[in-house]
PAZAPA-4460 file (N, C-alpha, C; in steps of 0.05 Angstrom, whole numbers, plus 32768, in hexadecimal, padded with zeros to 4 digits):
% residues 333
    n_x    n_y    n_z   ca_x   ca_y   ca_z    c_x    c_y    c_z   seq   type   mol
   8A3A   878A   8757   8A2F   8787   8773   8A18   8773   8773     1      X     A
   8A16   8764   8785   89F6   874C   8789   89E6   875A   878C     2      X     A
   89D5   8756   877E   89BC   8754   8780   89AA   8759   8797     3      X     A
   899D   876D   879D   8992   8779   87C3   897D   8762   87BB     4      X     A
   896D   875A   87B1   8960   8747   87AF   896B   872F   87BB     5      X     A
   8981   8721   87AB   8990   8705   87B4   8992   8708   87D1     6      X     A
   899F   871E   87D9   89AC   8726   87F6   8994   8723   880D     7      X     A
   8979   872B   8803   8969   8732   8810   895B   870F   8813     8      X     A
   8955   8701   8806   8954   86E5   8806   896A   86D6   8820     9      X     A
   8981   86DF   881B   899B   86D9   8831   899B   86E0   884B    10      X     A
   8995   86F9   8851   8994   86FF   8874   8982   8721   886D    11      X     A
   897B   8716   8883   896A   8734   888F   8984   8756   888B    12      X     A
   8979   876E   8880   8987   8782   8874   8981   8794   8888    13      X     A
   899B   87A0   888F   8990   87BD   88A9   8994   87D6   8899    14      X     A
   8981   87DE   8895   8975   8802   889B   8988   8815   88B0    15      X     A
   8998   882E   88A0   899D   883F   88B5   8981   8847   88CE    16      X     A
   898E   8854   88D8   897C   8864   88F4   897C   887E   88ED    17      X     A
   8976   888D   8900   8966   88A2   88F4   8982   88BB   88EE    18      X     A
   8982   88D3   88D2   8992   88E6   88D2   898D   88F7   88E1    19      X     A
   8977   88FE   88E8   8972   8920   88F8   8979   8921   8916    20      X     A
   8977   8900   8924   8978   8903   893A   899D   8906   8937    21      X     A
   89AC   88F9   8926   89C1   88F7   892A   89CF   891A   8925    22      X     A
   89C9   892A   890E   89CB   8946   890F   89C9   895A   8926    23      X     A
   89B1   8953   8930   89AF   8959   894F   89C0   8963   8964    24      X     A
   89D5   8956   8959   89EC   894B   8967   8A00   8965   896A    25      X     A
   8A06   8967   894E   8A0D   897C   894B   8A0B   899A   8951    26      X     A
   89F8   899F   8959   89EF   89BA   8963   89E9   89D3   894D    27      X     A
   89E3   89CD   892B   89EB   89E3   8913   89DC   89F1   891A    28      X     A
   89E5   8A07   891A   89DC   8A2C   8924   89D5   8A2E   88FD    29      X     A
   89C3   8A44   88FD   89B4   8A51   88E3   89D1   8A53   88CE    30      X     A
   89E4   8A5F   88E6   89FF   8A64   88C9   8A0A   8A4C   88BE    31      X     A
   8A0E   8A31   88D2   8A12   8A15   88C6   89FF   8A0C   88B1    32      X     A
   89EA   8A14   88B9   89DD   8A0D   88A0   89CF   8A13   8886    33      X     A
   89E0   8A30   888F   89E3   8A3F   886E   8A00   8A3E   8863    34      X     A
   8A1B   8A39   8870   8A2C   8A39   8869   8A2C   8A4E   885E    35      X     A
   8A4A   8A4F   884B   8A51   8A6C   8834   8A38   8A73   8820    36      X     A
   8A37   8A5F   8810   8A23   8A59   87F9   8A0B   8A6F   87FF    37      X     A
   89FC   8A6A   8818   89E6   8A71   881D   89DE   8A86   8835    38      X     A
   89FA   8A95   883B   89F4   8AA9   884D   89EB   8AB9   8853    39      X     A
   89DB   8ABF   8837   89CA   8AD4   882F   89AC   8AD4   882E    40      X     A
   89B3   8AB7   882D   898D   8AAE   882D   8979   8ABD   883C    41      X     A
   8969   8AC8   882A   894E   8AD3   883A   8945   8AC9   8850    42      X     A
   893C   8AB1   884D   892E   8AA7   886B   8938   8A90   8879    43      X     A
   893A   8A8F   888F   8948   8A7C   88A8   8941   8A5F   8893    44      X     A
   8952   8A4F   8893   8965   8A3D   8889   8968   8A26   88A0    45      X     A
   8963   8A2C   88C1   8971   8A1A   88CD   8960   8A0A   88D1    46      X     A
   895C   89E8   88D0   8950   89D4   88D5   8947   89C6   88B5    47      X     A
   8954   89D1   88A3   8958   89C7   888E   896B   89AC   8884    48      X     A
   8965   899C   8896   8977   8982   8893   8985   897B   887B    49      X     A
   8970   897B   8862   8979   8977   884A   898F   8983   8844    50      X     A
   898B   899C   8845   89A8   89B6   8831   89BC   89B8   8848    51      X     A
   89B6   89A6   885C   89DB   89A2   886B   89EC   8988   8856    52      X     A
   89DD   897E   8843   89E9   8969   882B   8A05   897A   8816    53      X     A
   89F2   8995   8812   8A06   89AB   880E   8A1D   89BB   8817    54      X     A
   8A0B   89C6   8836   8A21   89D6   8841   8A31   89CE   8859    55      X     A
   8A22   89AB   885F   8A37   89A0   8872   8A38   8983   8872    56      X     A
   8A44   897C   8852   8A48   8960   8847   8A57   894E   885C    57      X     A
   8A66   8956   8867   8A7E   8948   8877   8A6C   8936   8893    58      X     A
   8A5A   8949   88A2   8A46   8945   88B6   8A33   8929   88A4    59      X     A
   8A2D   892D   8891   8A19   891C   887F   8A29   8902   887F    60      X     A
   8A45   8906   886A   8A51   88EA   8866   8A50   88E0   8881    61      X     A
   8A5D   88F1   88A0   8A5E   88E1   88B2   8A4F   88C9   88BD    62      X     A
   8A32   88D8   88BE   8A16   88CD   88C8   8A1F   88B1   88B6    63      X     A
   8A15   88B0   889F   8A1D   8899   888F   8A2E   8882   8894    64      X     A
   8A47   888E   8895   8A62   887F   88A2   8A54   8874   88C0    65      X     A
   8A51   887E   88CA   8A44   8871   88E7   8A39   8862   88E8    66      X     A
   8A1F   8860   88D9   8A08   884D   88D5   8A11   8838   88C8    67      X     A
   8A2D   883C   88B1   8A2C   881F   88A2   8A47   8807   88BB    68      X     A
   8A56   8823   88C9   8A63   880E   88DF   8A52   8801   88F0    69      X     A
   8A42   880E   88FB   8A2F   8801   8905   8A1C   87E6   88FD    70      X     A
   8A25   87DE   88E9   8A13   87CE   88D6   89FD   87D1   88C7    71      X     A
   89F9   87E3   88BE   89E8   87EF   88A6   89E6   87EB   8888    72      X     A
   89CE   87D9   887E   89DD   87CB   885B   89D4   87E5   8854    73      X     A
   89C5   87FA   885A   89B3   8807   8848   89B7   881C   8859    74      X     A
   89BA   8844   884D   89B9   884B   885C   89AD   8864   884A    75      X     A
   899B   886E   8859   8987   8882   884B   898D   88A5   883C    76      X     A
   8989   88B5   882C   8996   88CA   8823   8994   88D8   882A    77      X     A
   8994   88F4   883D   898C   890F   8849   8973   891D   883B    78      X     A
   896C   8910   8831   8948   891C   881C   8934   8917   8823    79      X     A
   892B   8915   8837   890F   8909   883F   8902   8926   8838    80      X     A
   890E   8942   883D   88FD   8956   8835   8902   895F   8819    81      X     A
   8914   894A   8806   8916   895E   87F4   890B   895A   87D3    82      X     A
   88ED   8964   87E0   88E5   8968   87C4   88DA   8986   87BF    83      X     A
   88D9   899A   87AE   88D0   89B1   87AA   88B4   89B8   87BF    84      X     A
   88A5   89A9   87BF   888E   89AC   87D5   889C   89B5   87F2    85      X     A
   88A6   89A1   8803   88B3   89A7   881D   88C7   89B8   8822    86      X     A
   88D2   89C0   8808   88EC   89D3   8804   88E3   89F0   8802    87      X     A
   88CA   89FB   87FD   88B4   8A10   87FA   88BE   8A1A   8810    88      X     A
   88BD   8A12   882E   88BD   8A21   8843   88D9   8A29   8840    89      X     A
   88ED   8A21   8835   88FF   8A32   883A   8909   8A48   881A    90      X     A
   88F9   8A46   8813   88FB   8A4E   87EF   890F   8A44   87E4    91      X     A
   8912   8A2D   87DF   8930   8A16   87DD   892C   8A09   87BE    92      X     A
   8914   8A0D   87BD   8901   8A02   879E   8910   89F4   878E    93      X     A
   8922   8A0A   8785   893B   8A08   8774   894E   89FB   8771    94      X     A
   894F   89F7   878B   8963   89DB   8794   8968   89C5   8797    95      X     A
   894B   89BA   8793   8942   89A3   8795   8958   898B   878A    96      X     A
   895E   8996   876C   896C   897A   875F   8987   8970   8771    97      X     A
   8999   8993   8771   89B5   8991   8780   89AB   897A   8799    98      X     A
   8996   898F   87AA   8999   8983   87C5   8998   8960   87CC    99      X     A
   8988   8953   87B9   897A   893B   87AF   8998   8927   87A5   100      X     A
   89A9   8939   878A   89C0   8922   8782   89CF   892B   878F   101      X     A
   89E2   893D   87A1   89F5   8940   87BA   89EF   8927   87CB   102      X     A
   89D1   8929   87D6   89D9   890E   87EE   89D3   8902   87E7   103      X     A
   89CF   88F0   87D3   89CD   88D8   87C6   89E9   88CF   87B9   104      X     A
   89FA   88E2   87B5   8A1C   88E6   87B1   8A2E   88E1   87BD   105      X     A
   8A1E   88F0   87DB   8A2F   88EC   87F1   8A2F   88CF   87F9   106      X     A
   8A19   88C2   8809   8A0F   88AF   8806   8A18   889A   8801   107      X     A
   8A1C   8893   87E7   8A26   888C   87CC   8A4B   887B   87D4   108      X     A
   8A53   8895   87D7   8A72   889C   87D8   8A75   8888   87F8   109      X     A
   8A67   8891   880E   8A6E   8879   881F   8A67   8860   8821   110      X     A
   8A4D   885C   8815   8A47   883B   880F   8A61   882E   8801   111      X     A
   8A6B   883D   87E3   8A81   8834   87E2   8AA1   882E   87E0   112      X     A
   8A9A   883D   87FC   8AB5   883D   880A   8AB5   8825   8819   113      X     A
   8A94   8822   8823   8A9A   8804   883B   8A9D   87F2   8822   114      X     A
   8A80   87F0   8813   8A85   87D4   87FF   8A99   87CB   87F4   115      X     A
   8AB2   87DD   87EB   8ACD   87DA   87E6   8ADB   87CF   8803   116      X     A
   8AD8   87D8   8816   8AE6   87CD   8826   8ADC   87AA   8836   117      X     A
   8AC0   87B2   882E   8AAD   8790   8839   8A9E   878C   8825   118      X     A
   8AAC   8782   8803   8AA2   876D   87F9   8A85   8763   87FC   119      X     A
   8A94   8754   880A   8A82   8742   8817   8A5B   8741   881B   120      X     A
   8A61   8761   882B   8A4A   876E   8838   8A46   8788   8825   121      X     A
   8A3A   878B   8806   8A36   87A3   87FF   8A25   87B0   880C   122      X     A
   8A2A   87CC   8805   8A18   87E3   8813   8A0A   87FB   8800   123      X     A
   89EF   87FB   8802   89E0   8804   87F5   89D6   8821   8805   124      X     A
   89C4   8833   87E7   89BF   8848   87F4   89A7   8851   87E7   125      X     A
   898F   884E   87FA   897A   8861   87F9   8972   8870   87F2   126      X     A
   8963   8880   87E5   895B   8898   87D7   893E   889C   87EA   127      X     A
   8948   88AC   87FB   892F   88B1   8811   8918   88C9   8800   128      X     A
   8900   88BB   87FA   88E7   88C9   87F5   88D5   88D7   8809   129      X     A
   88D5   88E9   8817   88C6   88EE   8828   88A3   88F1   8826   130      X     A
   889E   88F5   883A   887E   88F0   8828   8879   8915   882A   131      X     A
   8882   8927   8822   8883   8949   8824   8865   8958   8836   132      X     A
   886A   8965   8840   884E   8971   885A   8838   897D   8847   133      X     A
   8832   8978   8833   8818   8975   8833   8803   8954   882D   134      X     A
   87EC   8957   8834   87E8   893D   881F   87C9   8943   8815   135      X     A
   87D3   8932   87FD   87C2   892D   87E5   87A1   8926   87E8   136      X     A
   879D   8917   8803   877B   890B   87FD   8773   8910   8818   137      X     A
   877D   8927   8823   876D   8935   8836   8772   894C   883B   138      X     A
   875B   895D   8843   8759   8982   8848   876A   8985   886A   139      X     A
   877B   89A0   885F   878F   89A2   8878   8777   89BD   888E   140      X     A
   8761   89BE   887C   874D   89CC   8880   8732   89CA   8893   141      X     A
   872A   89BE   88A5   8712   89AF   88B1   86FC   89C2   88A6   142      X     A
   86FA   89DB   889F   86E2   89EA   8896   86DD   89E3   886C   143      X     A
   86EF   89D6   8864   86F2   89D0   8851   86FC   89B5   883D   144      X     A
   86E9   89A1   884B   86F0   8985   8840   86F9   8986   882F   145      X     A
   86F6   8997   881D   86F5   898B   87F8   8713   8998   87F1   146      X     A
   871B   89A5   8800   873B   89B0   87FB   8755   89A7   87F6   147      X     A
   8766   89AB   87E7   877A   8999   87EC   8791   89AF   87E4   148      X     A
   87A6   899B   87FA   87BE   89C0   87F3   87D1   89B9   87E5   149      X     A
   87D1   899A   87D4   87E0   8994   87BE   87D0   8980   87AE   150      X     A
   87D6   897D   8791   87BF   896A   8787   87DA   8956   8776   151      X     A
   87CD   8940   8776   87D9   8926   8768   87F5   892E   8753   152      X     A
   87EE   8944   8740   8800   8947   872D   881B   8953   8734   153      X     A
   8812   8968   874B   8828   8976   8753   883B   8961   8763   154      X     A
   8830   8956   8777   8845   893A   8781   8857   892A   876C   155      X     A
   8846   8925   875A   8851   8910   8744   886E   8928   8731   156      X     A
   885F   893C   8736   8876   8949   8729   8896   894D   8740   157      X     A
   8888   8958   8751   88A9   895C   8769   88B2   8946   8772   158      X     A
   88A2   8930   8771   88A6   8917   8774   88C4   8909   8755   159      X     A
   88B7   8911   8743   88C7   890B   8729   88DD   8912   8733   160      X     A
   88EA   8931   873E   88F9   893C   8730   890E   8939   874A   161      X     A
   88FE   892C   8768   8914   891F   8779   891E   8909   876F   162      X     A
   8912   88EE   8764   8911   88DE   8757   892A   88DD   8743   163      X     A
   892D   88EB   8737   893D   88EE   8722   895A   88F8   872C   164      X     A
   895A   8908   873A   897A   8918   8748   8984   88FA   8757   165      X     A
   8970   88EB   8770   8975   88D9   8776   8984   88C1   8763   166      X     A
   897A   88C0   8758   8984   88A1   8741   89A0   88AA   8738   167      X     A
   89A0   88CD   872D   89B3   88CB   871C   89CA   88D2   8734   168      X     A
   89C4   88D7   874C   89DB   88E0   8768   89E1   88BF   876B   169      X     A
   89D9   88A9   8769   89E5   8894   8765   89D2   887D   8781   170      X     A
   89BA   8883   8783   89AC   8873   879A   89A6   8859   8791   171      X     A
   89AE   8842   879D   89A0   8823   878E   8987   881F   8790   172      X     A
   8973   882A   87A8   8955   882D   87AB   894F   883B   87AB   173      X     A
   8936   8843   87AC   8925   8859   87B2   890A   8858   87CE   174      X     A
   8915   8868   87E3   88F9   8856   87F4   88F2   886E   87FA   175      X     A
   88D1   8864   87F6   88BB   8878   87F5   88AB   887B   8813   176      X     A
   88B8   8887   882B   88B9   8883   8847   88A2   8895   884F   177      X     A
   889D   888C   8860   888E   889E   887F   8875   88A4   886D   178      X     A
   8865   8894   8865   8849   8898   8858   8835   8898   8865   179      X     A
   8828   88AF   8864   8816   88B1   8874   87FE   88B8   8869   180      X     A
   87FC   88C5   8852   87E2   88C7   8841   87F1   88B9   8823   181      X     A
   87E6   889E   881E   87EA   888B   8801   87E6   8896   87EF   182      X     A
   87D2   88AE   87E2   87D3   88B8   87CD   87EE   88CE   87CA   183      X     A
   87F7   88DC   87DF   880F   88E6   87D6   882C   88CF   87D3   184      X     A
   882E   88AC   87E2   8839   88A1   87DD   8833   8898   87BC   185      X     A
   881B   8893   87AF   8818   888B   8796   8829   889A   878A   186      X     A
   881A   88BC   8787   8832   88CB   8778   884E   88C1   8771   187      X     A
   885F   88C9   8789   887E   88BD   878F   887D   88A9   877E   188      X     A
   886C   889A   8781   8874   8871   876D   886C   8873   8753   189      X     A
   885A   8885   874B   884C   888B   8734   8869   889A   8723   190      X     A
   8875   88B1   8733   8889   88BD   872B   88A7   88AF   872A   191      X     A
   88A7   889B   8734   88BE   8882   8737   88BA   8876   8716   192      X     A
   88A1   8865   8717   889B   8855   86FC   88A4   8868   86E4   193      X     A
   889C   8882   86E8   889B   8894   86CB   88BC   889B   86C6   194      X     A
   88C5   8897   86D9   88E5   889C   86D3   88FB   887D   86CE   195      X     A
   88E9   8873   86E2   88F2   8858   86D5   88F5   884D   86B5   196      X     A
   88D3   885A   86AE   88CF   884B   868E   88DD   885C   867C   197      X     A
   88E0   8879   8681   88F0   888B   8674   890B   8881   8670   198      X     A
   8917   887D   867A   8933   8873   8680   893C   8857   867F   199      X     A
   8920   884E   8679   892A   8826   8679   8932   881E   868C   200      X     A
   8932   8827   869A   8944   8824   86B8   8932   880C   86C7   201      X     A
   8942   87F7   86DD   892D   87F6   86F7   8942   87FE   8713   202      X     A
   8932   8800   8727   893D   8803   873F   892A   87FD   8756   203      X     A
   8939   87F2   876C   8923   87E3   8781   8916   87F9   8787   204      X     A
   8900   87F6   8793   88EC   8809   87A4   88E3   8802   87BE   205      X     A
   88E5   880B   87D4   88E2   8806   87EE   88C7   8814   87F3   206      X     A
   88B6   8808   8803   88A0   881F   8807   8896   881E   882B   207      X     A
   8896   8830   8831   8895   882D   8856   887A   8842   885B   208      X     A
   886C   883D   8867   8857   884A   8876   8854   8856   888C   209      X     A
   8845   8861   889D   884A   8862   88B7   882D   8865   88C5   210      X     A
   882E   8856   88D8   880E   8849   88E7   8814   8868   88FB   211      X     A
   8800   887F   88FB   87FD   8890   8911   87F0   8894   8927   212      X     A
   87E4   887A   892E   87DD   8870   894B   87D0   885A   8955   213      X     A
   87C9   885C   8961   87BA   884C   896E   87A9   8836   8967   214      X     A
   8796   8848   8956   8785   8828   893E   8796   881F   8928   215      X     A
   87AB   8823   8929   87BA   8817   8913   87B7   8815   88EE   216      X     A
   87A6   8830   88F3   87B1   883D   88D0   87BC   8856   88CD   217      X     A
   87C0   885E   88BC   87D3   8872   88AC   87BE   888B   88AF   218      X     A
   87CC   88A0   88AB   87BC   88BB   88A7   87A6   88B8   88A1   219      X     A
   87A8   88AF   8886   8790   88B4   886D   8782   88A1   8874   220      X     A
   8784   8891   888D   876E   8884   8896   876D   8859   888D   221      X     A
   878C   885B   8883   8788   8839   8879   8795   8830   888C   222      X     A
   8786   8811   888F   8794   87FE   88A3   87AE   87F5   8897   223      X     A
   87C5   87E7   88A1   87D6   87D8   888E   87D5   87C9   8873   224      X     A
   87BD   87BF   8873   87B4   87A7   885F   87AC   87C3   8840   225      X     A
   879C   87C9   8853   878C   87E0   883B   87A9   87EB   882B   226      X     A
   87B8   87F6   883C   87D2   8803   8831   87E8   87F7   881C   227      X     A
   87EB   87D5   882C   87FB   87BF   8817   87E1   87C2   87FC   228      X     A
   87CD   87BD   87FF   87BE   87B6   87E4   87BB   87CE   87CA   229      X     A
   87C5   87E0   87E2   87BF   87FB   87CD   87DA   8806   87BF   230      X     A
   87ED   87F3   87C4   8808   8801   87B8   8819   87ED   87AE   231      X     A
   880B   87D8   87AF   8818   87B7   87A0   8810   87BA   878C   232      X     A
   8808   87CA   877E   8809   87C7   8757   8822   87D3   8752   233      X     A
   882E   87DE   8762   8849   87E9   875D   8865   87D5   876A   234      X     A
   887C   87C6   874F   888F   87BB   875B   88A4   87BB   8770   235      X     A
   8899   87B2   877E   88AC   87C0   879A   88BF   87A7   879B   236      X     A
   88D6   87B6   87AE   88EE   87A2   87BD   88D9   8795   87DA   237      X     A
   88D4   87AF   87E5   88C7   87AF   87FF   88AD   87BB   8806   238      X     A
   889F   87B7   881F   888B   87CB   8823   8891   87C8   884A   239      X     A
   8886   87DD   8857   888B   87E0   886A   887C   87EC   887F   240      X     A
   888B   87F3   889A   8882   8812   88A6   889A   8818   88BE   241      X     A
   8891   882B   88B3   88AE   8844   88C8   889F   885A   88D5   242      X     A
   88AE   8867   88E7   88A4   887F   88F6   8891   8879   8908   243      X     A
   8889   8893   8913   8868   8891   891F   8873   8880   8941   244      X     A
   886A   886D   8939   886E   884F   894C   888F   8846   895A   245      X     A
   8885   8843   8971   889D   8832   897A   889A   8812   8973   246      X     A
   88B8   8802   897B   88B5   87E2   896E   889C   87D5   8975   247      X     A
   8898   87E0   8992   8889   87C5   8993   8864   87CF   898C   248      X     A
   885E   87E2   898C   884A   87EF   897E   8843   87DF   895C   249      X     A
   8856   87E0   894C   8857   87E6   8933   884E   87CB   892E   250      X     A
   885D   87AA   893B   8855   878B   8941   883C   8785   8930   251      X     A
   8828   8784   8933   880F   877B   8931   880C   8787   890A   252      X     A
   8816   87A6   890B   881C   87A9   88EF   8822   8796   88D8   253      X     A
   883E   8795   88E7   8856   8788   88D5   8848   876D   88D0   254      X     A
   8837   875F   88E9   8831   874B   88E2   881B   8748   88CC   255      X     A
   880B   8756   88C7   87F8   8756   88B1   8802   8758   8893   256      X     A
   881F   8767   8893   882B   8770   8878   8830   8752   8875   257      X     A
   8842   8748   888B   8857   8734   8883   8847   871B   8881   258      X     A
   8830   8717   887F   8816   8708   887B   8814   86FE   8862   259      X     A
   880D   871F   885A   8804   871F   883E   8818   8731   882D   260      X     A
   882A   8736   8831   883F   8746   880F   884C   8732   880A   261      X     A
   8848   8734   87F6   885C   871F   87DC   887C   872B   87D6   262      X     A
   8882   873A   87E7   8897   8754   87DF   88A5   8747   8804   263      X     A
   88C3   8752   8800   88D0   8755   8814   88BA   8769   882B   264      X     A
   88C6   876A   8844   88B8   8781   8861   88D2   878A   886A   265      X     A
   88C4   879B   8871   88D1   87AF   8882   88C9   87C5   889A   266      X     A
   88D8   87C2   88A5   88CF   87DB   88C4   88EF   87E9   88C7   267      X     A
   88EB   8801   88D1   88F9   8812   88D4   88E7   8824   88F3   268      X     A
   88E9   881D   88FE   88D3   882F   8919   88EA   883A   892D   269      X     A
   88E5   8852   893C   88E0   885C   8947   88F0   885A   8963   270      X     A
   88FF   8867   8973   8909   885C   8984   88F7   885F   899F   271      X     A
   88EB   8852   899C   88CB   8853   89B0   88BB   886E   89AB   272      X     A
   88A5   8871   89BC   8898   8888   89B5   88AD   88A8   89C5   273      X     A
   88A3   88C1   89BC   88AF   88D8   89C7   88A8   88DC   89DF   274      X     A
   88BB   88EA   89F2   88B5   88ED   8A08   88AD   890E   8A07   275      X     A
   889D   8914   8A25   888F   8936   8A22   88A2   8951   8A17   276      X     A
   88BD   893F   8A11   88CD   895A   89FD   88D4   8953   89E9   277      X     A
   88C4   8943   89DE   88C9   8938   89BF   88E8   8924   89BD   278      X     A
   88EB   8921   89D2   8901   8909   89D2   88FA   88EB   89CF   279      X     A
   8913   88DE   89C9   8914   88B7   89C9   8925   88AE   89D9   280      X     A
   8912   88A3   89EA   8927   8893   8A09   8925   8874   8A04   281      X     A
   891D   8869   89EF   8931   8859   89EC   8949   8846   89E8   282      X     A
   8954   8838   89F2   896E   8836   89EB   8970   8816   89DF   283      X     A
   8988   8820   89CD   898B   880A   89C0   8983   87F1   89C8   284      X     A
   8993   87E6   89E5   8983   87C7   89E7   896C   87C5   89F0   285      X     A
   8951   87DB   8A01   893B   87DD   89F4   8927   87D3   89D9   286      X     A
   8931   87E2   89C0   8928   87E4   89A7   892E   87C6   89A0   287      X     A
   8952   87BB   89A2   894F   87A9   899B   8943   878F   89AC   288      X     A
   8940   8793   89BF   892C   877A   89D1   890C   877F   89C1   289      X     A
   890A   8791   89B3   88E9   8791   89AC   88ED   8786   898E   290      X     A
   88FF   878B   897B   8902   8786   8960   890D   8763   8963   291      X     A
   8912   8763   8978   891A   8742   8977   88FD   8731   8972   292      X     A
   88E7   8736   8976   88CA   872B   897A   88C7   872A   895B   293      X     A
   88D0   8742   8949   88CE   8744   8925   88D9   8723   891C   294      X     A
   88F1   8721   892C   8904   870F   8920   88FB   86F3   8923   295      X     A
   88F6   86F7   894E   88E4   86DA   8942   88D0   86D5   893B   296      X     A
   88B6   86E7   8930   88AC   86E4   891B   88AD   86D4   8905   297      X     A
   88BC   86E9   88FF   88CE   86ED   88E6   88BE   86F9   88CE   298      X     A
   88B4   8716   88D7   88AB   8726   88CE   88B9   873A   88B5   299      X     A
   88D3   8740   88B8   88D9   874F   88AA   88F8   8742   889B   300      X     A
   88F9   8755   8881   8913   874C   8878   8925   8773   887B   301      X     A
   8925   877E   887D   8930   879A   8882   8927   879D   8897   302      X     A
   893C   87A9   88A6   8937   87B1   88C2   894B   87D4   88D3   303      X     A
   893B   87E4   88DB   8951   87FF   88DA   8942   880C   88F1   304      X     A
   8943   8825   88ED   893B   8830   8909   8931   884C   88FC   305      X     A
   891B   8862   890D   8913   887C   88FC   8923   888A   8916   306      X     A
   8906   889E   891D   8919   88B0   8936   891C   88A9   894C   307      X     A
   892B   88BA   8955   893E   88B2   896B   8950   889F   896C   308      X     A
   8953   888D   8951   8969   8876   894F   8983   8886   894F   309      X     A
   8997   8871   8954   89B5   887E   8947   89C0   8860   8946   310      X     A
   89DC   8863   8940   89E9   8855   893B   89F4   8840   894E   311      X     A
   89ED   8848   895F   89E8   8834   897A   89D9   8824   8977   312      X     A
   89BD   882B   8972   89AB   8812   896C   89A5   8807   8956   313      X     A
   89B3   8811   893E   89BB   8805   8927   89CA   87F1   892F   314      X     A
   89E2   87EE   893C   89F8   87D3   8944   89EB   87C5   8950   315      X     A
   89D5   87C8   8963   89BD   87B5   8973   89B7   87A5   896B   316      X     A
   89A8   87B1   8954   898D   87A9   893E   899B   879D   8931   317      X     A
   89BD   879C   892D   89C0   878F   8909   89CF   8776   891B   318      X     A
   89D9   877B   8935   89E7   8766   8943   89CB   8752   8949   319      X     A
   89B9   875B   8948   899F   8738   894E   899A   8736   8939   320      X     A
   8995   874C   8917   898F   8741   8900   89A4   8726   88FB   321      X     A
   89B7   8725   88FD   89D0   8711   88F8   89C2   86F5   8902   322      X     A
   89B6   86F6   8919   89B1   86D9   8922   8998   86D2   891B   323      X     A
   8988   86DA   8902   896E   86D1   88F9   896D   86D0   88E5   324      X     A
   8960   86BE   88DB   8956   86C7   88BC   8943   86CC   88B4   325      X     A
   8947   86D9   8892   8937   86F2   888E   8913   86E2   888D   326      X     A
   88FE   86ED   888E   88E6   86EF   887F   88EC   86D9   885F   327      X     A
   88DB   86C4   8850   88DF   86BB   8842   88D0   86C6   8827   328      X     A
   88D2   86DC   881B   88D4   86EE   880C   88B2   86E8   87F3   329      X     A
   88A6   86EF   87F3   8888   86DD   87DB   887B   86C2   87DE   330      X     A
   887B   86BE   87FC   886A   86AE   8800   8856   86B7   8819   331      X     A
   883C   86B9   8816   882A   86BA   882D   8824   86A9   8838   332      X     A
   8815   86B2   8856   8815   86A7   8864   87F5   8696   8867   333      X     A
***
């Protein structure tokens, strides 16, 4: 298969849209998403996105299948929660590796079904890192600065051991998404490298952030710049931001990365902001009238959608990626 590097030099690469909004869809009641396996489970199970990779693979491959008709080079794994930390609330602990190489399998199995069928256009698959609900360099405590409800080693460890199910379930990247406090993204990359050098191995690394309002930095308090400088000792494919932000919010971002990284960009945002019931009203030719401003830029080389996307505005987004070209990959500006 070419080289995601060479490819990425060639034309701008689309990002699935988002899985959960597309599950949604479905309506899974607590027993869908314990299936047989798990009917016994002690505690409620339902909204467990991940372990429907298990007990409702068919729903999973679909999402997939959708996104890559749609035009999708890249399409992300059902793991954003699955590392032993986020898996706690449902006592899943255990599960971690299965749940981790199943959708990276699944995954897997339809990228190459299209790439066999379009040559031409290979299709790759993500190993989604989530950034897990706690973080590392701040107290979830306001009476207790000095607190922390996970420390550096423990990340680096559940971090490893997603890391590892992923690679061997068959993912070509690994993207370390929705970052919102950098010391728990270090972990993740810290735990990438150590499996890398173990194994001789390499594999691209994608790294995406997410700006949570208004002044335009991240949780833990960094602007864009701060964020690229603090995670470029590590070899990336890409660096980015997703979530949080709608397109045209995120702009002024993208423009600072794509300034200064020596590394491919990327955005994945948001299908505008939520409305008062946690919904996304916008619609595809919306999103893509705002992502067109990336292009003429020419801000980014990956381009996809978080929530509220579907596969609708994946065909949008990858039908104007076609008439641009990409970002010119290690040179600043």
């Amino acid at each position: 298969m070419k080289d995601i590097k060479k490819i990425l030099e060639e034309r701008i690469l689309v990002l699935d849209g988002a899985m959960g909004t597309m599950l949604q869809r479905h309506k899974f009641t607590e027993e869908d998403f314990r299936g047989e396996r798990f009917k016994d489970w002690p505690v409620s199970v339902q909204g467990n996105n991940d372990l429907l990779s298990i007990t409702q693979p068919e729903a999973i491959k679909e999402v997939h299948r959708l996104y890559f008709e749609a035009g999708a080079d890249i399409v992300e794994t059902n793991t954003f929660s699955g590392t032993k930390i986020a898996m706690a609330d449902y006592e899943m602990e255990d599960l971690v590796y299965e749940l981790n190489y199943q959708s990276a399998k699944i995954a897997k199995e339809v990228a190459d079904e299209f790439t066999k069928k379009e040559p031409h256009k290979p299709r790759f698959v993500a190993g989604s890192i989530g950034p897990t609900n706690r973080t590392a360099s701040m107290s979830p405590d306001v009476n207790d600065p000095g607190f922390r409800a996970v420390s550096f080693d423990e990340l680096r460890v559940a971090y490893r051991q997603q890391v590892e199910a992923l690679i061997d379930g068959g993912s070509d990247i690994l993207l370390v998404e929705t970052i919102f406090d950098t010391l728990n993204a270090k972990a993740a990359l810290f735990a990438i490298e150590e499996v890398k050098d173990e194994r001789s191995i390499e594999i691209p690394i994608m790294v995406s952030g997410t700006i949570t309002d208004a002044s335009g930095r991240t949780l833990s308090g960094q602007t864009a710049e701060a964020f690229l400088i603090s995670v470029s000792h590590i070899p990336m494919l890409s660096i980015g931001f997703n979530c949080a932000l709608g397109a045209n919010q995120l702009t002024p971002h993208l423009e600072v990365l794509s300034k200064k990284a020596t590394f491919a960009t990327s955005a994945h945002p948001n299908a505008g902001l939520p409305n008062a019931f946690g919904e996304y009203d916008e619609t595809p030719e919306q999103m893509a009238d705002q992502i067109k401003e990336y292009m003429d830029k020419t801000l980014v080389n990956i381009i996809g959608g978080c929530c509220g996307t579907t596969p609708e505005h994946i065909k949008a987004i990858a039908e104007l990626a076609k008439k641009y070209k990409p970002r010119v990959v290690g040179v600043q500006v």
